[in-house]
C-alpha positions in Angstrom: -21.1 46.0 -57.6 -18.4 45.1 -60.0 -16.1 43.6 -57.2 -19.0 41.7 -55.5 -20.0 40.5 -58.7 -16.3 39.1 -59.8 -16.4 37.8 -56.2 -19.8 35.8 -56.6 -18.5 34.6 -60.4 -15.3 32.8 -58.6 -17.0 31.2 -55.6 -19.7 29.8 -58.6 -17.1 28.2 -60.4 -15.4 27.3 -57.4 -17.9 25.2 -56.4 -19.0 24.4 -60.3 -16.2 22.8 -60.8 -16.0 20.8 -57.2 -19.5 19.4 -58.4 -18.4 18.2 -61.8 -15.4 16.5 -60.7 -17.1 14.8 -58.0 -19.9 13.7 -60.5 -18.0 12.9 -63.1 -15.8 10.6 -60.8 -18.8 9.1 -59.8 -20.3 8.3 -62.9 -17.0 7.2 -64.0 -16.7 4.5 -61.3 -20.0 3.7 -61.1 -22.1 3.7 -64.4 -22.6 0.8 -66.1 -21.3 0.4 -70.0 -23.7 -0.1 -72.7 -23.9 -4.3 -72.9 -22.2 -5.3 -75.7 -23.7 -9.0 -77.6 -21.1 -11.5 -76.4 -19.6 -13.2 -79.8 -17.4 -16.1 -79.5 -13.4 -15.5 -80.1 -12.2 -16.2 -83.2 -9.4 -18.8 -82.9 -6.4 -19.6 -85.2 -3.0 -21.1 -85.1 -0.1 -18.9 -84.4 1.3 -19.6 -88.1 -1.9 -17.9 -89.6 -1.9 -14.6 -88.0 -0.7 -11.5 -89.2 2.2 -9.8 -87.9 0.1 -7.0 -85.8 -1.6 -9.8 -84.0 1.4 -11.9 -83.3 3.0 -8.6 -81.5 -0.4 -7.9 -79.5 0.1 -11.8 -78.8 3.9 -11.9 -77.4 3.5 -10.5 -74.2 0.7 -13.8 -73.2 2.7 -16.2 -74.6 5.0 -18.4 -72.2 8.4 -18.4 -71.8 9.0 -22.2 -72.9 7.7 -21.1 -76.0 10.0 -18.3 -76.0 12.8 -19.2 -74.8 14.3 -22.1 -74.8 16.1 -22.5 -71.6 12.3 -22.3 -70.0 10.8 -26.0 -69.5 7.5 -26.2 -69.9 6.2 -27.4 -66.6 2.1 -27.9 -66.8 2.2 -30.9 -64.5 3.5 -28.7 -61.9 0.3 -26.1 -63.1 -2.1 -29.0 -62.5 -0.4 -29.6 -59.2 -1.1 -26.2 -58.0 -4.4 -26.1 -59.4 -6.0 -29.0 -57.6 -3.9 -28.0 -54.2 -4.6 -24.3 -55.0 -8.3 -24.4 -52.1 -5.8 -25.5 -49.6 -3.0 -23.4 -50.4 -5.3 -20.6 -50.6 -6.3 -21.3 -46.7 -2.7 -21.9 -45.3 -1.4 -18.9 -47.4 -4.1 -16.8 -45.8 -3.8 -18.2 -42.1 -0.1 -17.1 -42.3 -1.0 -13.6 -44.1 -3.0 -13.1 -40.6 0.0 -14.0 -38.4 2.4 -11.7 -39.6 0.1 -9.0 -40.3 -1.6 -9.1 -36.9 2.2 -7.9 -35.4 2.4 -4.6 -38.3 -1.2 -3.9 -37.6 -1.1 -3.6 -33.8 1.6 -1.3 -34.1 -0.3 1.4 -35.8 -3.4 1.0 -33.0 -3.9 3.3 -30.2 -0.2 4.3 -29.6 0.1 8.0 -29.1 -2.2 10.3 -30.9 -2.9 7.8 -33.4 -7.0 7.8 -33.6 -7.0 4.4 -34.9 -8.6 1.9 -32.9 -8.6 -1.4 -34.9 -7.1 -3.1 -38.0 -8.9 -6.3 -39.2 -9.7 -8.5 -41.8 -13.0 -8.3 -42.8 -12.3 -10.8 -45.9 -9.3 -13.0 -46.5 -9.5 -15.3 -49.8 -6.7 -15.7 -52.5 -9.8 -16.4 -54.6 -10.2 -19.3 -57.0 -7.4 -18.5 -59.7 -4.0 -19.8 -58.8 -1.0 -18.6 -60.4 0.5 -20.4 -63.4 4.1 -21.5 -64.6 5.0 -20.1 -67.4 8.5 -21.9 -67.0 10.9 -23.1 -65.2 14.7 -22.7 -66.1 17.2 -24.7 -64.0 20.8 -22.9 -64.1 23.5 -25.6 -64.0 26.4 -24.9 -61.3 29.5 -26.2 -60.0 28.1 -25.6 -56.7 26.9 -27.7 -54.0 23.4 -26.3 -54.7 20.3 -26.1 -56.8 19.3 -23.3 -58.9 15.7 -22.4 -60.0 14.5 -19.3 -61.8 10.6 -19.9 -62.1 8.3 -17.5 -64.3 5.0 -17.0 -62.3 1.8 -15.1 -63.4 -0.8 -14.6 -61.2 -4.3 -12.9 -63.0 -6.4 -13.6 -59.3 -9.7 -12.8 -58.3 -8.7 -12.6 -54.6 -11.7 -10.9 -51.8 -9.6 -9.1 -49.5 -11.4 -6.9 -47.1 -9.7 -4.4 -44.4 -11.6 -3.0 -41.8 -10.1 0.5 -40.4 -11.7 1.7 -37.3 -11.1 5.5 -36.1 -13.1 6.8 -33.7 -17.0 5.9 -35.0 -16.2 5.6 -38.4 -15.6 2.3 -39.8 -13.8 2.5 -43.5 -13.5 -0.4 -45.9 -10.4 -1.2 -47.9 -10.5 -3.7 -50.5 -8.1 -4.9 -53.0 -9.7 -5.7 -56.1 -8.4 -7.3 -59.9 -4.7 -8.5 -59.1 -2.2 -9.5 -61.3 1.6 -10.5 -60.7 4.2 -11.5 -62.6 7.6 -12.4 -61.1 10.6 -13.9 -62.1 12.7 -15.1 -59.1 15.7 -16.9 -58.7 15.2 -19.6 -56.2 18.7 -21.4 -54.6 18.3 -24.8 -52.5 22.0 -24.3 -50.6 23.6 -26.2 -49.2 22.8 -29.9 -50.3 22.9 -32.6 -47.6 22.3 -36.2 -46.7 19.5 -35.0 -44.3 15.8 -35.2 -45.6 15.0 -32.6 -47.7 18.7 -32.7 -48.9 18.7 -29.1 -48.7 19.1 -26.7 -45.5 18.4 -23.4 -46.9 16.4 -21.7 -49.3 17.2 -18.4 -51.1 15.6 -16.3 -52.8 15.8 -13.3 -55.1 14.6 -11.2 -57.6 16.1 -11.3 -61.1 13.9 -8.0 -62.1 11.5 -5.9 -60.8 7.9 -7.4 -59.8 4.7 -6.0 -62.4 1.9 -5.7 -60.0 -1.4 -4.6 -61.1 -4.5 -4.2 -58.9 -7.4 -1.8 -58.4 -7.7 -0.9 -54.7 -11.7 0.8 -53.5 -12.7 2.6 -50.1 -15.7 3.0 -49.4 -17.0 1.2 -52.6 -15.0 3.7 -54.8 -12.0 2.6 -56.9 -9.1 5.3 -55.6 -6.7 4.0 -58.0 -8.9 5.4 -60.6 -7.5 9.0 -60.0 -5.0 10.6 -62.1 -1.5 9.9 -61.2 -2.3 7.9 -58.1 -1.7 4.6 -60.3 1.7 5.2 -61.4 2.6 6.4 -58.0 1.8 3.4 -56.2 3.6 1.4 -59.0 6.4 2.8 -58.4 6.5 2.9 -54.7 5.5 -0.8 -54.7 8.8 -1.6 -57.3 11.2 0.8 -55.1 10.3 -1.0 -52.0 10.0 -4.8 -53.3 13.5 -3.6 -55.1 15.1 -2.5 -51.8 14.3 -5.9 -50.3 14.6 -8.7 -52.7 15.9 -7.2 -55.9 19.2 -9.3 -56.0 21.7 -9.1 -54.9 19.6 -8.6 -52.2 18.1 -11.7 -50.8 15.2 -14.0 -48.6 16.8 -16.6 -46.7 14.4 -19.8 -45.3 16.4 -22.3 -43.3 14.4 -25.5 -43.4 17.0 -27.5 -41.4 18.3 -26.9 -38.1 22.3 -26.7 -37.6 22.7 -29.8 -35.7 20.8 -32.3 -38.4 23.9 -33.8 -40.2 24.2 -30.4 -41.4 28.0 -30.1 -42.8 30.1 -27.0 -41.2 33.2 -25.6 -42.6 36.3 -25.0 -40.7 36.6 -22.0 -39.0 39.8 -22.5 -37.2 42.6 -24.6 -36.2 42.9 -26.4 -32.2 46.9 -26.4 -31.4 47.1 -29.2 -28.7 50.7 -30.5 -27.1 50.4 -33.5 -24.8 53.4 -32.4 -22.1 53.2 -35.2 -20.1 51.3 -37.1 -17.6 51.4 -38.5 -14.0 50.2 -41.1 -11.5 49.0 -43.7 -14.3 46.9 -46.9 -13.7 49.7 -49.7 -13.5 48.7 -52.3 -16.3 51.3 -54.5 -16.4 52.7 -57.4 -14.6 55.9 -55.6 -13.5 53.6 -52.9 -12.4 54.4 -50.2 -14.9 52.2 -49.4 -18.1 52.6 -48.2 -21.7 50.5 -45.4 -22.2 50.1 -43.4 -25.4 47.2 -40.7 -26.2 44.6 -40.4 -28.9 42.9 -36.9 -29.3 40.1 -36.4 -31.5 37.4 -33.4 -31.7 33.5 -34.7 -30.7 31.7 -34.9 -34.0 34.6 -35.3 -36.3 35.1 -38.8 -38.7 38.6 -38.2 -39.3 41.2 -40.5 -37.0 42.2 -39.6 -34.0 45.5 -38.0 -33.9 47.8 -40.5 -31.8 51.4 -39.9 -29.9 54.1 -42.1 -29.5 54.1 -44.7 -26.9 55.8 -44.3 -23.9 57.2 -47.5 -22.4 57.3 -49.4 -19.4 56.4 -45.6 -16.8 53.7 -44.2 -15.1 55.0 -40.8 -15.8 55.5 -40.3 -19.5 56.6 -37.0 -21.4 55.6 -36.8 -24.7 56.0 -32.9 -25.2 54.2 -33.5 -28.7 51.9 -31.3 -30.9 49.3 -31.9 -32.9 46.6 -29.5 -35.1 42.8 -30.4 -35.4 40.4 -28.7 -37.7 37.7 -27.1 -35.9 34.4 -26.7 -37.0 31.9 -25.4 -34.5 33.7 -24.0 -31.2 30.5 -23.5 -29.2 29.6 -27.0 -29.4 32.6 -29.3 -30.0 34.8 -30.5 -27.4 38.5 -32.1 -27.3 38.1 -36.0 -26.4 41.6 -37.3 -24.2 41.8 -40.9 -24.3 44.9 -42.3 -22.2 45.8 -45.7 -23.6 48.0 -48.5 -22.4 49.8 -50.6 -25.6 49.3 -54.0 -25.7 51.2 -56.6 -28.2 48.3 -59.2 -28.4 44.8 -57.9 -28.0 43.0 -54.7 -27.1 44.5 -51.6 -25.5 43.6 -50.9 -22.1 41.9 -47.4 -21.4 43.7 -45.7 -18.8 41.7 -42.4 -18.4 39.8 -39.9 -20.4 38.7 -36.4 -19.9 36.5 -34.0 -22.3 37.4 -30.5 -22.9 34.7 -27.8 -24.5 36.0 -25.7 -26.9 34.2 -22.5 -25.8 36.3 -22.6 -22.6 38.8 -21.4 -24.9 40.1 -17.5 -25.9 40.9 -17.9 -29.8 44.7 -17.2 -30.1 45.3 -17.6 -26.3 47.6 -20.1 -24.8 46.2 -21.9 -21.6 47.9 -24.6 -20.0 45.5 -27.3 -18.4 46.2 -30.4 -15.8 43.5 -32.6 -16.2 42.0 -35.5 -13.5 41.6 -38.4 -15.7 38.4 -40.4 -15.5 36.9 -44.1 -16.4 33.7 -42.6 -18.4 31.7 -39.3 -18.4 29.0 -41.0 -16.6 28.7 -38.7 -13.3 26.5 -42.2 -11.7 29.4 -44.6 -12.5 30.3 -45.5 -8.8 34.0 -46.4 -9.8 34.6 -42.6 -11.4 36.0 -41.4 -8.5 38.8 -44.1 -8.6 42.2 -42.0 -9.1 43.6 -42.6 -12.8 46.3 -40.3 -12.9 46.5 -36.7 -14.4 47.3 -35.1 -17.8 48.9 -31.8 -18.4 48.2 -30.2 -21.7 48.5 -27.0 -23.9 45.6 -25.0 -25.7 45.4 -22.8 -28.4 42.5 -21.8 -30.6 43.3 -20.1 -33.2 40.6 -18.9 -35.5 40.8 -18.7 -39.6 40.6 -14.9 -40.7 37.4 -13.9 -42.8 37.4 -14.3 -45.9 34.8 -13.6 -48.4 33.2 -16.3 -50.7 34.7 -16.3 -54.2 32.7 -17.0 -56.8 33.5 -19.7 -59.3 33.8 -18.2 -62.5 32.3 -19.5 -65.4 30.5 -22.8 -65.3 33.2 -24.0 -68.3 35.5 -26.6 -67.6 39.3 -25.1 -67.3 42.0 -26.8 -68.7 45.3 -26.7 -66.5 47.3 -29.1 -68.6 51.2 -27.5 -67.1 49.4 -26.8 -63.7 50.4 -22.6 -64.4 48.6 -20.2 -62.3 48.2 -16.5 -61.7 51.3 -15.1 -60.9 51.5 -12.4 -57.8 52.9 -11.2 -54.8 53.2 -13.8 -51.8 49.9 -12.7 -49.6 50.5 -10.8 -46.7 51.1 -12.1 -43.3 51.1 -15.4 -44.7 51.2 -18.2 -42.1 50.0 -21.5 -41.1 46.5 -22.9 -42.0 44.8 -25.6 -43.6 44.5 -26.7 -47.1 41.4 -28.3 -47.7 40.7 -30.3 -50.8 37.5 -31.5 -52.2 37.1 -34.2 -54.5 33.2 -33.9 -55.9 33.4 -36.3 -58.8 34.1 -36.9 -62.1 33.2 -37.7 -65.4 33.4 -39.5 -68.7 36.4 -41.2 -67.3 36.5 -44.3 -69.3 39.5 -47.3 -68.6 40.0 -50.0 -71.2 39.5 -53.0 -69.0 37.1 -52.4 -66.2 35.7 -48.8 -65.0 35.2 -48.7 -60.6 36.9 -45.6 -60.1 38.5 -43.6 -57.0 40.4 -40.7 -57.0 43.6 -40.2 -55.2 45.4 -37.3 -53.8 49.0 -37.0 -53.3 50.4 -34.1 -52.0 53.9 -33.5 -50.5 54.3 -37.3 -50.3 51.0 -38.1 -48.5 48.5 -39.9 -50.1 44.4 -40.1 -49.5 42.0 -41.9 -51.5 38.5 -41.8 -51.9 35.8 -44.5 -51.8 35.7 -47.0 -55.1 32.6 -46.9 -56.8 32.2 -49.8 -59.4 30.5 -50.4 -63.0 30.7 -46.4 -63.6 31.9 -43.5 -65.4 30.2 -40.8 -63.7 31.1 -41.3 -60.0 30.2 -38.8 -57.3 32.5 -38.9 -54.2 32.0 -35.4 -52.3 35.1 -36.3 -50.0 37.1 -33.8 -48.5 40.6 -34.3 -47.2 42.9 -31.8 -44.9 46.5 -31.1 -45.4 47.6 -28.9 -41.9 50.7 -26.7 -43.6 53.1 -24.1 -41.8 53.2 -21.3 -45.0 51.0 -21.1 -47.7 51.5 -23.4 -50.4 52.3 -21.0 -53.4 54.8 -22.9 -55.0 53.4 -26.2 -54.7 51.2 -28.3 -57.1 48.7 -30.7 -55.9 48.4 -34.3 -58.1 44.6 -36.2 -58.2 44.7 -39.2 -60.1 41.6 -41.4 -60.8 42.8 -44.8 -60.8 39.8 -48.0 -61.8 40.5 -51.5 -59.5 39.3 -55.0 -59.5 37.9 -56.4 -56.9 39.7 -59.5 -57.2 43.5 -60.2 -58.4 44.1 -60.2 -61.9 45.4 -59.3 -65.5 45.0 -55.0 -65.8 44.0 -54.9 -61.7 44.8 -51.5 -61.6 44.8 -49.2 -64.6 44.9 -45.4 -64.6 42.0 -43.1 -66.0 44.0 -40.1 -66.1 45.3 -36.9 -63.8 45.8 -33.2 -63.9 48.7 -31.4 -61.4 46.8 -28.2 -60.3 49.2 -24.8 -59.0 48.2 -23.8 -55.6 49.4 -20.5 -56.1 45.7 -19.8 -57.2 44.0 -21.0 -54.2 46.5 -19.2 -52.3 45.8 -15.8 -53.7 41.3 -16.4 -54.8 41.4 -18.8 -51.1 39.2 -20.4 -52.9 38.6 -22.2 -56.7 36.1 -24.6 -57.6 36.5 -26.1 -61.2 36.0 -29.0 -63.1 39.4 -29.7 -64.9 40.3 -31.9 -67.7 42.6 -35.0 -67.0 45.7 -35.8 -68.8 45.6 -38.6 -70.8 42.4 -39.2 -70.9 40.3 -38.5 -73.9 36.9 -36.8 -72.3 37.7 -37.4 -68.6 36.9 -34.0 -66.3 37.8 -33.7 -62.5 35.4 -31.9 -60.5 37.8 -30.5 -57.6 36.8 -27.8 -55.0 40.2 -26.0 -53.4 40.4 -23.9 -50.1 42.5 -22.2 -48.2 42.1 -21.1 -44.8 45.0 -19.5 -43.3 45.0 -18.8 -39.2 
């Protein structure tokens, strides 16, 4: 009797104590509190609360208030709110979209006994989030930088129906609140409506998401433990995603809108000769000379020397051009015969696509020319001659993107740089200079600046812009070079002319030499740097260097 007895005690309690938690989590999640009378909040200024208050009040206050590199944005709040019923419906038509794809992966594959995922409810509710700041971080960069605070305290009604075999379960996410501070880039700025072609975006800290989540009418998150264990899975895995560095990138524009590409290699081209010319002139010879120019590009073309009085000219000359897309660009061949007075004749043309090409493989090419492109023109098939010519593509090594430094302007008054070893197998490439602006460049007489760039005796100028001493340019200029440039220095001068001839027509607004040895060894430096003799004047200059 004693066992049976200890045996029948233990089963009792067993199933004691089974009961009580089940009705005690009942009664927990479903009894009603005792109704309290509802007594209007007391409310006072900030200044006339005690300090215990203030503390329970600093976590609801915004972060304009706070800080002040938050602007207080509650136009954009009133934007949201009256756009916030059709927001709600777009938001939640593309919820369904993406979720239809994850859902229909977990039904009927297998031994999996679920038959169907829906929504039973899909509503945002009739809260939208708030802005409790904005902060706009200022950059040297072609780009915009946002970090907005959001807070989200929803009512949302979202309903998941689970269907396994006949049983039909209800999942419904109940009581949300977010709060989330991203960082949100608009890279790279363009001419092309929206002006921007990408946005990225990242986390500066993990998410705080709060919800209560019920099946079958009873709130699961409610349990011991289970709360902070989905709080922390849902940080791990929003971490692992979008915590930066990691980051969400949206393009908005396509590639071929205006979009501007950076180089990615250099095209060698010699023009060996050609043969069996158009006769142009009078005596029946011609002067021909050749212009080659890549499709897409607003540089010149790049031009030989003219060949006269020959149907058969060898020119043996070779030229570089810049390439910026090699699956879409093509070389453009013009064959021209030299006039004195009036326009040069077009001899022939041909077109070759880049793609055609191996990168660092030297192909040799003997080209029919041709009147147009125009496969209907009856008179293409007219003989114009050929062209022999030699190809090489040769591709810039990768490089990763240096970042900028500090967003301080550098002064580089005896153009010193880092010193260093010379970088190995140094070669030829392409040094590619960026004028972006300037400012508080001031002249005594008249202020329409332009900026010039001398280097190694050749000089390029930007645009003039008058009546200013802010002027934005974003011109970039190309210097093809045979060795690195590590000993050199690079002069910009902003220069201010008159339109018309006078007293002071041209004055200077100052200059800075800058040591390429820097670009050289970071292959990249983007700095606004202050110009000699000038007494607030800054340079906003961007330096690469690609190397082949």
């Amino acid at each position: 009797m004693g066992f049976l007895s200890i045996l029948l005690g233990s089963v009792g309690l067993g199933i004691g104590f089974i009961l009580g938690m089940c009705l005690g989590f009942y009664f927990f999640i479903y009894s009603d509190p005792e109704i309290q009378p509802f007594e209007d909040p007391v409310v006072k200024p900030i200044s006339e609360l005690d300090p215990t208050s203030v503390q329970e009040l600093i976590p609801e206050i915004p972060l304009w208030l706070k800080n002040p590199d938050y602007d207080r944005v509650d136009w954009l709040n009133k934007f949201v709110a009256n756009m916030w019923p059709y927001l709600d419906k777009a938001i939640c038509a593309a919820i369904r979209q993406t979720t239809e794809p994850i859902f229909a992966d977990y039904i009927g594959h297998g031994h999996r006994p679920i038959e169907a995922i829906t929504f039973e409810t899909l509503s945002l509710g009739s809260l939208p989030p708030t802005f409790q700041g904005v902060k706009v971080c200022e950059t040297d960069e072609n780009q915009l930088v946002m970090e907005p605070a959001i807070k989200w305290a929803g009512n949302p009604n979202i309903v998941i129906a689970v269907k396994i075999s006949y049983l039909r379960i209800k999942i419904q996410l109940v009581d949300l609140q977010v709060f989330v501070v991203p960082r949100v880039i608009l890279k790279p700025l363009v001419s092309t409506f929206p002006c921007f072609s990408n946005v990225v975006v990242s986390l500066m800290e993990k998410p705080h998401v709060d919800f209560g989540l019920k099946v079958l009418g009873g709130d699961v998150m409610s349990i011991p433990g289970l709360y902070r264990l989905v709080q922390d899975i849902i940080k791990k895995e929003v971490a692992k995603l979008y915590l930066w560095p990691q980051t969400l990138q949206i393009p908005i524009l396509d590639s071929s809108l205006g979009i501007v590409k950076k180089p990615v290699g250099i095209l060698h081209v010699k023009v060996v000769r050609a043969t069996k010319l158009l006769k142009m002139d009078i005596l029946g010879l011609s002067d021909p000379y050749v212009k080659l120019k890549l499709s897409g590009e607003i540089l010149p073309s790049k031009k030989t020397t003219i060949k006269k009085k020959t149907l058969n000219p060898v020119w043996n000359e070779t030229f570089k051009l810049v390439v910026k897309d090699p699956q879409a660009q093509t070389l453009q061949v013009n064959v021209y015969d030299w006039d004195k007075v009036g326009s040069h004749d077009r001899l022939g043309m041909q077109v070759v696509p880049l793609k055609l090409l191996t990168p660092n493989e030297t192909i040799e090419l003997t080209l029919d020319l041709l009147k147009n492109t125009n496969i209907s023109d009856p008179h293409k098939k007219q003989q114009r001659g050929h062209i022999m010519l030699e190809l090489t593509y040769a591709p810039f090594k990768e490089d990763s993107e240096v970042f900028s430094g500090p967003l301080t302007p550098v002064k580089r008054e005896n153009g010193m740089g880092s010193g260093g070893e010379s970088p190995s197998g140094a070669g030829a490439g392409v040094l590619l200079v960026t004028i972006q602006g300037a400012e508080d460049v001031e002249g005594e007489h008249h202020n329409n600046p332009y900026a010039m760039v001398i280097f190694r005796g050749e000089t390029k100028k930007t645009k003039r812009i008058k009546r200013t001493r802010d002027p934005k340019w974003n011109e970039e200029f190309q210097f093809m070079l045979e060795e690195p440039p590590i000993q050199d220095k690079i002069h910009i001068k902003i220069m201010s002319r008159r339109s018309r001839m006078s007293f002071h027509h041209k004055e200077s607004l100052g200059h800075v030499d800058v040591n390429l040895a820097d670009v050289v060894y970071n292959g990249r430096i983007n700095h606004k740097f202050h110009l000699i003799d000038s007494k607030n004047g800054l340079v906003h200059v961007e330096l690469r260097w690609r190397e082949t």
